[in-house]
Structures are given as C-alpha cells and as structure tokens.
RODO-364794 format. One line per 8 residues: number of its first residue (from 1); their letters; for each residue x, y, z of C-alpha. Coordinates in Angstrom, 3 decimals. Example, Ala and Ser with C-alpha at 12.3 -4.5 7.8 and 13.67 -1.06 7.14 Angstrom:
<nodes>
1 = AS = 12.300 -4.500 7.800 | 13.670 -1.060 7.140
</nodes>
This chain:
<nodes>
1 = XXXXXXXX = -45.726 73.955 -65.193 | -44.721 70.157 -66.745 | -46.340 67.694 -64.353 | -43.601 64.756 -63.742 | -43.689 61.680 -61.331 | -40.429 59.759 -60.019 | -40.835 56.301 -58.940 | -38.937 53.552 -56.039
9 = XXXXXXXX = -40.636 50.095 -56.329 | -39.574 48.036 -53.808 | -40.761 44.359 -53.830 | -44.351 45.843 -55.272 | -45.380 46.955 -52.019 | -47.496 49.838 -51.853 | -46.407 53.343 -52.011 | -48.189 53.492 -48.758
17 = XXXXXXXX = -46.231 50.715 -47.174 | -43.051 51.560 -48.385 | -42.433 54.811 -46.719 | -44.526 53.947 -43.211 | -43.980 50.541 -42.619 | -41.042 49.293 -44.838 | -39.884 46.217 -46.186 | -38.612 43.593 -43.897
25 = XXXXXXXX = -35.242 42.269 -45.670 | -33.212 39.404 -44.076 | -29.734 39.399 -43.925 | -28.382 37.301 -46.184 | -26.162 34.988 -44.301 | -27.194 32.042 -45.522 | -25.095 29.739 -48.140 | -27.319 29.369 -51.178
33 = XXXXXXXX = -24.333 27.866 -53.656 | -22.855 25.625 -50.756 | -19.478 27.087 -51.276 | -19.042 27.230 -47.687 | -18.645 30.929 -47.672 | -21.214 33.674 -46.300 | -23.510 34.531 -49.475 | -23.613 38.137 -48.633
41 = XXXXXXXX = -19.477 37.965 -48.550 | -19.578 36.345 -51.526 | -19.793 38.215 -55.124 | -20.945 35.234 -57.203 | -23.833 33.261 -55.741 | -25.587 30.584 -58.410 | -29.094 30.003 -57.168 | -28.942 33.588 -54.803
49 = XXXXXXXX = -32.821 33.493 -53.058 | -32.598 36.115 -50.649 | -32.414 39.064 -52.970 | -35.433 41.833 -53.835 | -36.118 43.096 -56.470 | -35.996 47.349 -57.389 | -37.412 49.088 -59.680 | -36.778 52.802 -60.241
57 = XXXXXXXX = -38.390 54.706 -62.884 | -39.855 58.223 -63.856 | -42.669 59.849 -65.758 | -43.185 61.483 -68.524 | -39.803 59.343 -69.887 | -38.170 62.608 -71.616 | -37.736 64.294 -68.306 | -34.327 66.495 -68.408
65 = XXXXXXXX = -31.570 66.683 -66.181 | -30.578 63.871 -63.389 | -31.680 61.023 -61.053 | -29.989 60.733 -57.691 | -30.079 57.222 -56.133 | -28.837 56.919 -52.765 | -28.967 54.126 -50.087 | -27.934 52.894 -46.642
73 = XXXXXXXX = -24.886 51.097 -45.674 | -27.036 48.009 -44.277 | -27.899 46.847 -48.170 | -26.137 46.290 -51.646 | -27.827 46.701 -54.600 | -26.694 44.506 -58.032 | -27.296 43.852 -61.638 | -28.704 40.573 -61.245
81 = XXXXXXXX = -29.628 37.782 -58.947 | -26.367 36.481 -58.590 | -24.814 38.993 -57.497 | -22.096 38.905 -60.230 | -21.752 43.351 -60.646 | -22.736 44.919 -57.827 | -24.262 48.388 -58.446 | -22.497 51.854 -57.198
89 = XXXXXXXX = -23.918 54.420 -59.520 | -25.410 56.814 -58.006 | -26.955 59.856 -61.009 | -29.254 58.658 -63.833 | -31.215 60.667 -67.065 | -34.670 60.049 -68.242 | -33.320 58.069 -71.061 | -31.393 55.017 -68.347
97 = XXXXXXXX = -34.972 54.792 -66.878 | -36.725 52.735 -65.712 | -33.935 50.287 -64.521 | -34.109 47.325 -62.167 | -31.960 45.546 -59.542 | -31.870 43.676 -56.615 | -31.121 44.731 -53.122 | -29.458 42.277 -50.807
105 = XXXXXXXX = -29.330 42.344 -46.816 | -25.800 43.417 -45.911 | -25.487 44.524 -42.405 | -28.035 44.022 -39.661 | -30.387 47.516 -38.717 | -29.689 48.383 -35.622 | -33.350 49.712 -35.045 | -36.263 49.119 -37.267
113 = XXXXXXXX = -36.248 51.541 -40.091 | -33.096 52.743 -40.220 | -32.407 52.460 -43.737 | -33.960 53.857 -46.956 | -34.059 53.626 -50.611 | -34.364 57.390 -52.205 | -34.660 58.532 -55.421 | -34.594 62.287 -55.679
121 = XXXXXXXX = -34.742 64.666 -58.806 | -34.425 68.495 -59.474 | -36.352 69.742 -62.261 | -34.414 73.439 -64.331 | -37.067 75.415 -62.831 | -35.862 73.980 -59.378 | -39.101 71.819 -58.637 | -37.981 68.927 -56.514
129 = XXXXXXXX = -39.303 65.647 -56.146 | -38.429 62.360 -53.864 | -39.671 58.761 -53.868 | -38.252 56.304 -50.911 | -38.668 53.063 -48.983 | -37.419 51.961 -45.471 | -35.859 49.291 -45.160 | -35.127 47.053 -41.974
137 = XXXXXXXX = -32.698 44.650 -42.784 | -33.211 41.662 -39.726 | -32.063 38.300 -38.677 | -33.135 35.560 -36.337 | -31.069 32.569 -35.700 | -29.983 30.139 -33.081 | -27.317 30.701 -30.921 | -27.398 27.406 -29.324
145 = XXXXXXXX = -28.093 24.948 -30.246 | -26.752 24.899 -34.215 | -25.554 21.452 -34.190 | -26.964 18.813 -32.536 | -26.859 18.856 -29.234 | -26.920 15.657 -26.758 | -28.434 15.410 -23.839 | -27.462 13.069 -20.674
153 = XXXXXXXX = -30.890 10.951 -19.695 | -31.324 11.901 -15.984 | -32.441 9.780 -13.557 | -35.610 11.238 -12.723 | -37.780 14.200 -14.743 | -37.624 15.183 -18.022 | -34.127 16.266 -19.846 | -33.940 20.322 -20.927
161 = XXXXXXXX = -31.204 22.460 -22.456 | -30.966 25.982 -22.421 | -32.013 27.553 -25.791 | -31.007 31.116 -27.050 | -32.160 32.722 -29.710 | -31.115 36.310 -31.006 | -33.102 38.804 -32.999 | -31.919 42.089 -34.439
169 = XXXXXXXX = -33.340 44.833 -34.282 | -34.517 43.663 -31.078 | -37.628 45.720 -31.917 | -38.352 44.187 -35.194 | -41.975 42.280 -35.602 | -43.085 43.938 -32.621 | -40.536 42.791 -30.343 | -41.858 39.432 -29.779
177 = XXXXXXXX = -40.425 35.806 -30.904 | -42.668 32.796 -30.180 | -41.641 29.420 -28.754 | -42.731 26.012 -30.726 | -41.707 22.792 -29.845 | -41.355 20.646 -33.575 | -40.621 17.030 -33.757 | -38.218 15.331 -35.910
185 = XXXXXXXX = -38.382 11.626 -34.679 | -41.172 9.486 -34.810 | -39.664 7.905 -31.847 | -41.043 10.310 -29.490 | -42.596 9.516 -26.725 | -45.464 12.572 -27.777 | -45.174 12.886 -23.755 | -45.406 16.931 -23.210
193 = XXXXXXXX = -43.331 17.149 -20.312 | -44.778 17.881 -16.702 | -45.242 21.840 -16.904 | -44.480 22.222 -20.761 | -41.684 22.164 -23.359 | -40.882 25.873 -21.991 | -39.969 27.043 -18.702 | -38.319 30.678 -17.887
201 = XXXXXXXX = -34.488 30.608 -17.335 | -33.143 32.317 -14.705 | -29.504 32.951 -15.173 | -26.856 34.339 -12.637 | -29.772 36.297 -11.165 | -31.307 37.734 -14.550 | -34.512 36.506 -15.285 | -35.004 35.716 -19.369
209 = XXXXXXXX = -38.337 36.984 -20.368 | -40.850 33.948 -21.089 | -44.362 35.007 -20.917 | -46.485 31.718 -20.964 | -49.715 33.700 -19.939 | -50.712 31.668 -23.200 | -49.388 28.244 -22.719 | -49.852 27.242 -26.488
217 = XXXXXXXX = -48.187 30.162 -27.746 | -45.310 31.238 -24.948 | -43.197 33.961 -26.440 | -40.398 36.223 -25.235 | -39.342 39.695 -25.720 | -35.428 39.680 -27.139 | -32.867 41.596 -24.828 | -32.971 45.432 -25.872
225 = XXXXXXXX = -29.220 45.965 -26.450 | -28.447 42.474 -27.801 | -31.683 40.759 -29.057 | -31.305 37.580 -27.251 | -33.604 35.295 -25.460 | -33.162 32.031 -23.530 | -35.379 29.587 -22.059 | -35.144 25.831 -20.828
233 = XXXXXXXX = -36.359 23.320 -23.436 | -38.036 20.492 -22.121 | -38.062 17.053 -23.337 | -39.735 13.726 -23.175 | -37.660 11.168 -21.143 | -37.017 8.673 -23.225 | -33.403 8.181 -24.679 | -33.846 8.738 -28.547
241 = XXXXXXXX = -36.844 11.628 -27.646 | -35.588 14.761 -29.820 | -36.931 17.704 -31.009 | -35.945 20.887 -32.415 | -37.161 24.706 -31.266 | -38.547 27.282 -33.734 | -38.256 30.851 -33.260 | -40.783 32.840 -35.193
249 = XXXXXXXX = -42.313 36.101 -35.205 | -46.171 34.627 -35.083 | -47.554 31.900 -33.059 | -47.401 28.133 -34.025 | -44.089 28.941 -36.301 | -45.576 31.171 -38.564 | -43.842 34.359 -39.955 | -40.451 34.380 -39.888
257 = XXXXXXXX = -38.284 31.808 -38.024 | -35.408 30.383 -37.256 | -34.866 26.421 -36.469 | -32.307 25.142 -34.225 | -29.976 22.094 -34.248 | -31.491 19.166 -32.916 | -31.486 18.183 -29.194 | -32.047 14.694 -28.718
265 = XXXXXXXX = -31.687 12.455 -25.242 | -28.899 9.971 -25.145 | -28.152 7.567 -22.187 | -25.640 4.697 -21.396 | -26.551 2.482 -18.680 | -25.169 -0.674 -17.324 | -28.035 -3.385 -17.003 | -27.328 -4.758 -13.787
273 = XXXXXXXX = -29.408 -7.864 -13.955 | -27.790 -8.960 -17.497 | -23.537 -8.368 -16.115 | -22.052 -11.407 -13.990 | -22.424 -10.759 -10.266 | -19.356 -11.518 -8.644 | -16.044 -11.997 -10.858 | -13.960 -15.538 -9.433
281 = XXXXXXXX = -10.186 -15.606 -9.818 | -8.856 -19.195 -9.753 | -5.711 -21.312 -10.638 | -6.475 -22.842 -14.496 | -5.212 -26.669 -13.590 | -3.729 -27.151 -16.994 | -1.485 -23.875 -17.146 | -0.765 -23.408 -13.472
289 = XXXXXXXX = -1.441 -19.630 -13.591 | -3.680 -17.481 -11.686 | -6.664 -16.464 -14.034 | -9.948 -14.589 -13.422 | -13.472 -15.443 -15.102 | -14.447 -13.088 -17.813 | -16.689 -11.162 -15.673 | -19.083 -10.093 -18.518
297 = XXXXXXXX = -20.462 -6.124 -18.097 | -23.772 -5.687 -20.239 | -24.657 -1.829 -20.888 | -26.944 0.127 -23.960 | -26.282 3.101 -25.331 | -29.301 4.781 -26.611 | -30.795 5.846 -28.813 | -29.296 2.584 -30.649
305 = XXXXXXXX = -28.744 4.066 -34.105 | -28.815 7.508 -35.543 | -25.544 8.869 -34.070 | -22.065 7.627 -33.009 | -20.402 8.630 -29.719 | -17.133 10.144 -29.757 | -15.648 8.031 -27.092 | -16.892 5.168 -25.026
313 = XXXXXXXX = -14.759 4.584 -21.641 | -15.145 1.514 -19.031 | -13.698 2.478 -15.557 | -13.180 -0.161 -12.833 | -12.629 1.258 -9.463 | -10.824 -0.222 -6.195 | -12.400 0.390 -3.250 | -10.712 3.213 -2.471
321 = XXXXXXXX = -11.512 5.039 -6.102 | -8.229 4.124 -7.628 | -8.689 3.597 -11.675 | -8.122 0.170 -11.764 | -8.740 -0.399 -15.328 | -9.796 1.607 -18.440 | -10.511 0.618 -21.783 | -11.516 2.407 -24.995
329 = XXXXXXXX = -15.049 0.449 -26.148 | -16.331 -0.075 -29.273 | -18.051 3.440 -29.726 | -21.341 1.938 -31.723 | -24.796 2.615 -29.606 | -26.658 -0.572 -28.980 | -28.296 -2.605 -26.691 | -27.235 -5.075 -24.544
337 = XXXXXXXX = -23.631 -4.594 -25.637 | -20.889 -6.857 -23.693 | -17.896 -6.205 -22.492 | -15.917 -9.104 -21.059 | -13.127 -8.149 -18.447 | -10.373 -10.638 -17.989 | -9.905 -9.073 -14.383 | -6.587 -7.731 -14.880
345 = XXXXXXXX = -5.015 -4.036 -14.133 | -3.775 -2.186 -17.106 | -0.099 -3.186 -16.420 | -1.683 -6.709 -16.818 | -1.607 -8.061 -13.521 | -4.730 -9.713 -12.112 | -6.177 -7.595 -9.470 | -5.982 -8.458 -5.841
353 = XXXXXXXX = -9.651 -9.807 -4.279 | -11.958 -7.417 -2.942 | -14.513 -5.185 -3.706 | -15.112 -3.300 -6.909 | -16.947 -0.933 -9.094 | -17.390 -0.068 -12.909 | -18.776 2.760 -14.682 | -18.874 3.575 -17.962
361 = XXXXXXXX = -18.583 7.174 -19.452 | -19.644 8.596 -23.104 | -18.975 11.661 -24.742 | -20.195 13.241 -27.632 | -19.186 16.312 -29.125 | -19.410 19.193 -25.470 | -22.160 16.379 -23.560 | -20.451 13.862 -21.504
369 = XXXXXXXX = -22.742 11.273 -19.509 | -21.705 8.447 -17.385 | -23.429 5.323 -15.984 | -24.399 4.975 -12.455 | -21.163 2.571 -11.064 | -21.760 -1.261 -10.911 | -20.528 -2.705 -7.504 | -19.165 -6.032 -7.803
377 = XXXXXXXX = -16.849 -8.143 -5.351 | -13.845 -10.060 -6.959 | -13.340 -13.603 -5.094 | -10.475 -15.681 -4.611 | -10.380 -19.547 -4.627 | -8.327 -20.557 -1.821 | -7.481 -24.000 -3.778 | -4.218 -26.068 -2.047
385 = XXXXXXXX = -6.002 -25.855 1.381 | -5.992 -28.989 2.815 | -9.159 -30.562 3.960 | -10.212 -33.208 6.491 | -12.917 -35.159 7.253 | -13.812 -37.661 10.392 | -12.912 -41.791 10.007 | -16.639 -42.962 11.888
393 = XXXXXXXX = -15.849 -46.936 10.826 | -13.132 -49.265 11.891 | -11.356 -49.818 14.815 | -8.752 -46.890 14.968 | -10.436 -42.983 15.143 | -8.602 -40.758 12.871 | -9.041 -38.619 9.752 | -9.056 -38.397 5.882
401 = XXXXXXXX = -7.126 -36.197 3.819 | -7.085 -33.757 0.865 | -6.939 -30.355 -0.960 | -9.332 -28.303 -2.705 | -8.025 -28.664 -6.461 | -10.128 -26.753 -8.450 | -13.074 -24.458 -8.995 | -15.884 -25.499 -11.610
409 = XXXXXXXX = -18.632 -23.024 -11.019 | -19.175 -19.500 -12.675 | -19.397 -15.801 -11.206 | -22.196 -16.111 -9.068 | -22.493 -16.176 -5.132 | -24.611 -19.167 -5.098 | -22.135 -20.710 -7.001 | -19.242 -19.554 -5.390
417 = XXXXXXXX = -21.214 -20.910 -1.829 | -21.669 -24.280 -3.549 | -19.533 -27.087 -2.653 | -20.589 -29.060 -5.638 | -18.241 -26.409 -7.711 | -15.734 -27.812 -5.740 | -12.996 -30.716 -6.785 | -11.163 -32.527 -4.086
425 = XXXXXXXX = -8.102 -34.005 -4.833 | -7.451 -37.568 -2.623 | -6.489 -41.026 -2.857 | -9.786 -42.458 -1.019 | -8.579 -46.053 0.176 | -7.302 -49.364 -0.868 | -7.808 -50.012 -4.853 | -8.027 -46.360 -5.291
433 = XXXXXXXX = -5.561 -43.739 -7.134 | -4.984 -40.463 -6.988 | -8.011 -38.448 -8.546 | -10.377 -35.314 -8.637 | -13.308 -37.247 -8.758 | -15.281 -35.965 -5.564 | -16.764 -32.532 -5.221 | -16.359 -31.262 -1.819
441 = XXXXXXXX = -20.084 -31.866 -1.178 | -19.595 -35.459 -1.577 | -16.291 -35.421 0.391 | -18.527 -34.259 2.960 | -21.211 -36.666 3.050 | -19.210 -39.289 4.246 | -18.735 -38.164 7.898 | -19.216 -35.457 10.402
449 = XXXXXXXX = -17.593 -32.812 9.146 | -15.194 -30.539 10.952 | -14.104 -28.241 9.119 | -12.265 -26.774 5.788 | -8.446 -26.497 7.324 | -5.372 -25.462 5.960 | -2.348 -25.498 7.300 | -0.772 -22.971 9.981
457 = XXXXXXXX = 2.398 -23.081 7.575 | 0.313 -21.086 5.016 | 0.846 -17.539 5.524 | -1.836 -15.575 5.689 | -1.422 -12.928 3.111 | -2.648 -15.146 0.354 | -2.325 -12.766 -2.450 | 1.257 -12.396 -2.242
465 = XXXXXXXX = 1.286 -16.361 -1.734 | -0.609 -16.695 -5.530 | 2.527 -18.776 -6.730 | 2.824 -20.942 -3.608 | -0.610 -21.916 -4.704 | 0.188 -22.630 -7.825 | 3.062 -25.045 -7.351 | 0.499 -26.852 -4.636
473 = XXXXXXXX = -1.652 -27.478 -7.454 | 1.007 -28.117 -9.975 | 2.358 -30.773 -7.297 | -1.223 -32.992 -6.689 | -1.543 -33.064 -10.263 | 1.956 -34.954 -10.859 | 0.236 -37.576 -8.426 | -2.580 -37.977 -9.858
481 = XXXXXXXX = -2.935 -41.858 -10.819 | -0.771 -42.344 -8.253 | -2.299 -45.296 -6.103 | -3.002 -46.258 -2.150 | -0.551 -48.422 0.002 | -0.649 -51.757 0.381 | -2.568 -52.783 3.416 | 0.892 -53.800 5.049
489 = XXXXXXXX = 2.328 -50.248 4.278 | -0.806 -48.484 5.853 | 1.355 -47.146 8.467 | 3.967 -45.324 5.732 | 2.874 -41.774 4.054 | 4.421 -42.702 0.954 | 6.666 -45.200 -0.714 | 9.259 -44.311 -2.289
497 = XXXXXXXX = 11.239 -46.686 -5.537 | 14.210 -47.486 -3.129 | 15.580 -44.896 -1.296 | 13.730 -41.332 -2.063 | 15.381 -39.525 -4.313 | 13.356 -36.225 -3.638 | 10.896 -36.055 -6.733 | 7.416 -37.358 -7.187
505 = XXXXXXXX = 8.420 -39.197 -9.868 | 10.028 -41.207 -7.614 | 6.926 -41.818 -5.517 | 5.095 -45.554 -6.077 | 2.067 -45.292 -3.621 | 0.795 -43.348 -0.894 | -1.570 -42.428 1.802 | -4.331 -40.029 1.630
513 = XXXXXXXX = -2.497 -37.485 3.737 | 0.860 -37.975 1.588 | -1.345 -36.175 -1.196 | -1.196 -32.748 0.358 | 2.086 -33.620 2.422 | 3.944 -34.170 -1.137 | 1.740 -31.150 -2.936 | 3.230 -28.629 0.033
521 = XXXXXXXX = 6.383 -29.863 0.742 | 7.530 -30.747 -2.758 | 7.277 -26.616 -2.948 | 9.504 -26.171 0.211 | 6.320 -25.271 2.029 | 5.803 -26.446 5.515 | 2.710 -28.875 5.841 | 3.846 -31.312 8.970
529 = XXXXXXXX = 6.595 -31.616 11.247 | 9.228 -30.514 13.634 | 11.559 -27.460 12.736 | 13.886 -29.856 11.547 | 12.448 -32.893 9.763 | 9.276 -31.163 8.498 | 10.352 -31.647 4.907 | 9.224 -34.717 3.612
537 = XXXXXXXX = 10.742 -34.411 0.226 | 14.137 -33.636 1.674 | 15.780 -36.780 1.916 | 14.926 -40.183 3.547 | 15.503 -39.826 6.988 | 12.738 -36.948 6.909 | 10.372 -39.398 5.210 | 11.220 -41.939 7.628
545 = XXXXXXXX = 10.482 -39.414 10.645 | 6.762 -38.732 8.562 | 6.127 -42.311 8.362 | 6.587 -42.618 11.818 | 5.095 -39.587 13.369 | 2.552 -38.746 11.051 | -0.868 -39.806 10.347 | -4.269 -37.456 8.871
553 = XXXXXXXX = -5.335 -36.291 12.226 | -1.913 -35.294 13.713 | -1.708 -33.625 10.369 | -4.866 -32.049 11.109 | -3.982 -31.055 14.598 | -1.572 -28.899 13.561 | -3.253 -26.655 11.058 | -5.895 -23.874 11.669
561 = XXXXXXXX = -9.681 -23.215 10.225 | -10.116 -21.079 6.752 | -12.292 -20.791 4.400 | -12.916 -21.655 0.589 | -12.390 -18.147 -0.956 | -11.510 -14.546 -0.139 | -13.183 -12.101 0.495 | -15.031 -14.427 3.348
569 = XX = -17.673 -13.286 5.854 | -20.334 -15.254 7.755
</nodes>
C-alpha cells in the first residue's frame, strides 16, 4: 500500500482551521483600479487587494491518475492577482501539481460556512482521499449614510441621524457589530452628547437591537433574514460638529469594519440683532418716486467652509403667509452674510406697509433646513401732510403753515419716532424763502403745538394715494426759493406775475399757507375751499376767493388729525 497525501492551502491557515472554522473572505465590491466599475464584475483589476491566495498540491509528486477541484458558486478562482484568466478547470495529474491561484469573493454566503474548497483524488486501487476549506464569503457596509449626510442644527439638544448598517451572513463574527463614534474634524466640540453617541431606534413599532449594557462598547445583533441594524447617532451641537460611525466586528473598531459617509451639523440662522429693524418706504425728493430703505437681513450659514449648499432661498411673508418675495442667494456658507432688500414684490412693485416676516431656507443634497422667520414691520412716511403750529406773538391769533417734505432717518423705530428725521417745508416770515431747513422738532419748538394735520381732502387709503403724494412733493419743491409777501400783501396767499396763469412758475411770493395750498392744489387735490372755488390754481377768480377767505387757521380748521407714518399706533 503507496502512502500519498493531497493538499488545499488556503491563505496558510492551518489544516485545523480550514475545515472547522474557515476563512473569512470579503466580497470584493470594492473599486481597487478606480474604473468606476464593481472589481468583482470586472475581469481586469490593476492593483486587485482583496484576493487569497491557493495553493493545491499532492505528495509523493508521481502520483497516477487525476485531481478533482471543485468549488462553490460564492467565489472565483484566477491565474493571477488581477484577475486577467479566471480559472474553470476542474481535473489535474501529479505532474500540473502543485499549482497556485487566487480566490476572490463573488457572491455573499448566505450562512457562515456555506462554501468549500475540495480537492479530492482516487487512487487505481480505489483508495480515496479529500482535502477542503470553508469558506464564508461576508460583507459589512453602510447603508446610510454613504455620502455625506447634513444635518439641520435644532434648536435645542443634540442633532442625530439614523444609521444602518448591514452584515451578511447575519451570523458571521458571532453575530455581533460594534458601534464607534470616530472624528474627522478638529472642530468638534469633543462634547459626548447627553446619554451617548448611541441610542436604540425604534421604528414603526420594531425595536433595532442596541445593547449598551457596555456603554463604551454598545453593539447590535444584525436582523436574521436581512443583516441590518439601525440606531440614532448622536452629535455634538455645534454647526460644523461631524463625525463618522464604524461598524466592526470587535470593540473600539477593531476587526473588520465598515465606515460611513460623514454626518456633519449645518445651520442657517438669521442674526436678529445685526438685520435693520423696521424697513421705511419714503418719496426720494430728487426722483419723485416711492422708494423703500434697503432693509439689510444678516444670516450665517455654518459650518462657514468645507461644503457648498445646493440652494439658498430668502422668503418674505405678508401677514397673512403670502410669498411676498423670493430670491435665489449667493449659495457660499459664511458668517454674517447680507442681504439687502429693496422692499419690492417680485413683479417689482414696492410692497404696501404693514407687517412682515423673512425666512431663509437651505438645502443640500436630501437635508433641507430653514431659519426661524424674522418679523419686521414696513413703515410708510406720510410726507405732503400739512402741518400747523400756534402764532403766540402779535396782535392777531392764528396759525403757521407747512408739509412734512422728507424723511432723513434710517430703519429704526427710534428713528422713525424722531422728529429730528423730519424736514418741514415753509416759508417762515418776512425776508424768508421757501426752504427745508427746519426739522419738525424745531418747527415745534416755537409754539404750543396742536397737532400733525392733514387735510380732510386726503383720502384715507394712502397706499393707493402713493402718486398723489408724490406730485405734493414734486409741487413744494418747484417753490422752493420762492419768497414771503410783502408786508402790504400779508393778507394775499400768493402773488401771482399779473393775472395767474395757473403754474407755479408763475407764482412771485407767497404766504406760509400758499406752500401746501399750491403743493395740493397744483395736483387737482382739494386742500381749502368751497365745492366750487376750492382750486386755487384754477384761474384768478379762485385765487382771489383764497386771498380773501383764507388764512393758516381756517386752513387748519378744515382738515383732520394723522399721523407721521403708517402703520401708526399709540
């Protein structure tokens, strides 16, 4: 009897090993050439690392007759490395022996063990003889996240995502896959959060196994039919705070593993106490058109560099939640970023007065986060009302006359509440002209006041009356330079060169309640008068009628209280 020995040498592990515990092969689905295709679909691989090698051999070498080699449908055996001939032959004599090649992971077990490595051999006097090795050819990997993954800053606790991770077999390394938290950013707050990076995820009633018995070393058992497990991933709070999760088949990462994409805390906020805190609309005094003051909107997007948001949006909202506005920003993170909104609707049109809100929203890649909104209250200048103010000296009691002209402060209530911000336009006496010199504070000063009026002729529904206001303006700005009557003509709102031909160009001097008189009526809007002669512009027997009838306080007498802006309230 010829004693003979047949060989399998898988990876050198020990005969022992190979047949009771098996070699642990992982798929190979990785992309070692960077060819963008699957290595194990791919039959030419330069650089192929995920290959083991096989040995098969006999002894004595002069053994007759043939070598089977069979194998399992879960590997591939080749030639070389990189993969360029794969192997299928399947008998073998003494003399082809020993030969080497490499086995590659192909398809995933789908319990551990499942596939072997045999070399078998029948001797002429029928003596048999077998050598094999199992195999288990496994995989770990992320599910989610892959990529990285952003995650909205909430406003209180610390930020998570839902991690899954899959193993298969789901039996393989014991059945366990350990948790570890590892840190990419040395931005990190190093803040574990309140109850630890892990925490069990309970999902439409199933419970994910996370056994944290050991809070250093948490682990959960995969799924039995699928090999998955989930848990939430806790975060620091601060915006730029990332990390990425390890899967492994031994505590603190070691063994096997698979990384995930990294999750990292993003957040766009407006900073309240750096925007503008009211937005002013007003009539520009040069152009004659309604304009609004850049009402400036500070926000950060954070972290401030590392990544680029897909899309930056700034909403402002009515007060009934009607999109107002919207506008594509600049989608670079930063801090204190400014946005400056010329208070117009996106058909162009300045928005009516009232109140207001913005928010801004960012998304990136599946995450979307928004700010919290920004209230804000959009004012109006109520310039052309008329204003009056007491005569305390001489011997006749009656009033002085003029209009609010123009707005000088900024987008602040205190500002909007001064009356310093305020220009009055008048002619103030004898050896005066027409001017804007005053602010209302100082028109105020000189007497007890009564009041800002305007006149009853005004409609009410200012908005719609933007133009009227306008052309008021338009009209005390012609007379500016414009001087006072003579002390014999004190008793005339205006003079006229001759006979008045109906324009202010036409106008030599006048009284200080011919300034708003002439900036109303030269607009065809009602200021003073009956329902027939109230036009002062008109022609000279209306003029004649003012210069009669009219004087500041029965100009006064006729109009009603209002107020400096809109919006008002006490």
């Amino acid at each position: 009897m010829r004693v003979f020995r047949i060989d399998v040498k898988l990876a050198d592990m020990d005969e022992g090993v190979e047949d009771q515990t098996g070699l642990y092969l992982r798929l190979n689905d990785d992309d070692d050439d960077s060819d963008t295709e699957i290595d194990n679909q791919d039959n030419k691989v330069i650089g192929e690392d995920d290959l083991v090698r096989l040995e098969i051999s006999c002894e004595p070498g002069d053994l007759p007759g043939n070598f089977t080699l069979s194998w399992g449908n879960n590997i591939k055996l080749w030639e070389r490395t990189e993969k360029e001939t794969e192997i299928t032959q399947s008998q073998y004599t003494s003399e082809q022996l020993p030969e080497t090649c490499y086995v590659e992971g192909y398809n995933v077990s789908s319990t551990i063990k499942d596939t072997e490595i045999k070399l078998s051999y029948q001797a002429p006097d029928d003596t048999q003889a077998e050598d094999k090795a199992k195999i288990t050819v496994w995989n770990i990997k992320f599910n989610d996240p892959v990529i990285t993954q952003y995650i909205p800053r909430p406003e209180t606790g610390n930020p998570y995502y839902i991690v899954e991770a899959q193993m298969n077999p789901p039996d393989a390394f014991d059945g366990k896959l350990y948790w570890t938290w590892q840190d990419p950013s040395p931005s990190n707050t190093g803040q574990n959060p309140q109850g630890g990076f892990f925490q069990q995820y309970i999902e439409n009633g199933y419970i994910w196994n996370l056994n944290i018995s050991d809070p250093n070393h948490p682990f959960s058992i995969p799924h039995p039919q699928t090999g998955v497990v989930k848990c939430k991933f806790y975060l620091p709070n601060g915006a730029g705070d990332d990390g990425k999760v390890v899967v492994s088949t031994q505590p603190n990462g070691k063994g096997e593993k698979a990384i995930s994409g990294i999750i990292t805390v993003v957040e766009v906020k407006i900073e309240t106490q750096d925007c503008d805190e009211i937005q002013v609309q007003r009539v520009n005094t040069s152009s004659f058109i309604w304009e609004a003051i850049p009402f400036k909107i500070t926000y950060d997007i954070l972290p401030s560099s590392g990544w680029t948001p897909d899309e930056v949006i700034l909403k402002i909202f009515d007060s009934s939640d009607n999109v107002v506005f919207a506008k594509n920003l600049s989608n670079f993170p930063g801090n204190n970023q400014i946005y400056n909104w010329d208070g117009k609707d996106n058909s162009g049109q300045l928005v009516i007065y009232g109140n207001y809100k913005a928010k801004i929203k960012v998304k990136k890649n599946n995450s979307t986060m928004e700010t919290e909104e920004y209230q804000f209250t959009v004012y109006q200048i109520n310039q052309g009302n008329t204003v009056y103010y007491d005569l305390d000296k001489g011997p006749i009691y009656n009033q002085h006359a003029g209009l609010i002209y123009s707005y000088t402060g900024g987008n602040t209530l205190s500002e909007l509440q001064d009356d310093g911000n305020y220009k009055i336009c008048e002619v103030q006496g004898p050896d005066s002209v027409v001017g804007t010199d005053r602010t209302l504070y100082q028109f105020k000063t000189y007497s007890i006041f009564r009041g800002i009026w305007t006149s009853s002729y005004l409609p009410n529904d200012i908005f719609q009356n933007r133009q009227t206001r306008a052309q008021i303006i338009r009209n005390a700005t012609q007379l500016i330079g414009k001087p006072y009557v003579r002390k014999v003509e004190v008793h005339d709102v205006l003079i006229p060169n001759g006979t008045l031909d109906g324009t202010i160009d036409d106008i030599l001097r006048l009284r200080c309640d011919g300034v708003p008189e002439v900036s109303y009526e030269n607009s065809a809007d009602r200021l003073f008068g009956d329902d027939q002669r109230w036009n002062i512009m008109l022609n000279q027997e209306n003029l004649d009628y003012h210069n009669h009838y009219c004087t500041p306080l029965n100009q006064m007498l006729q109009s009603i209280p209002s107020v400096l802006y809109l919006p008002y309230s006490q």
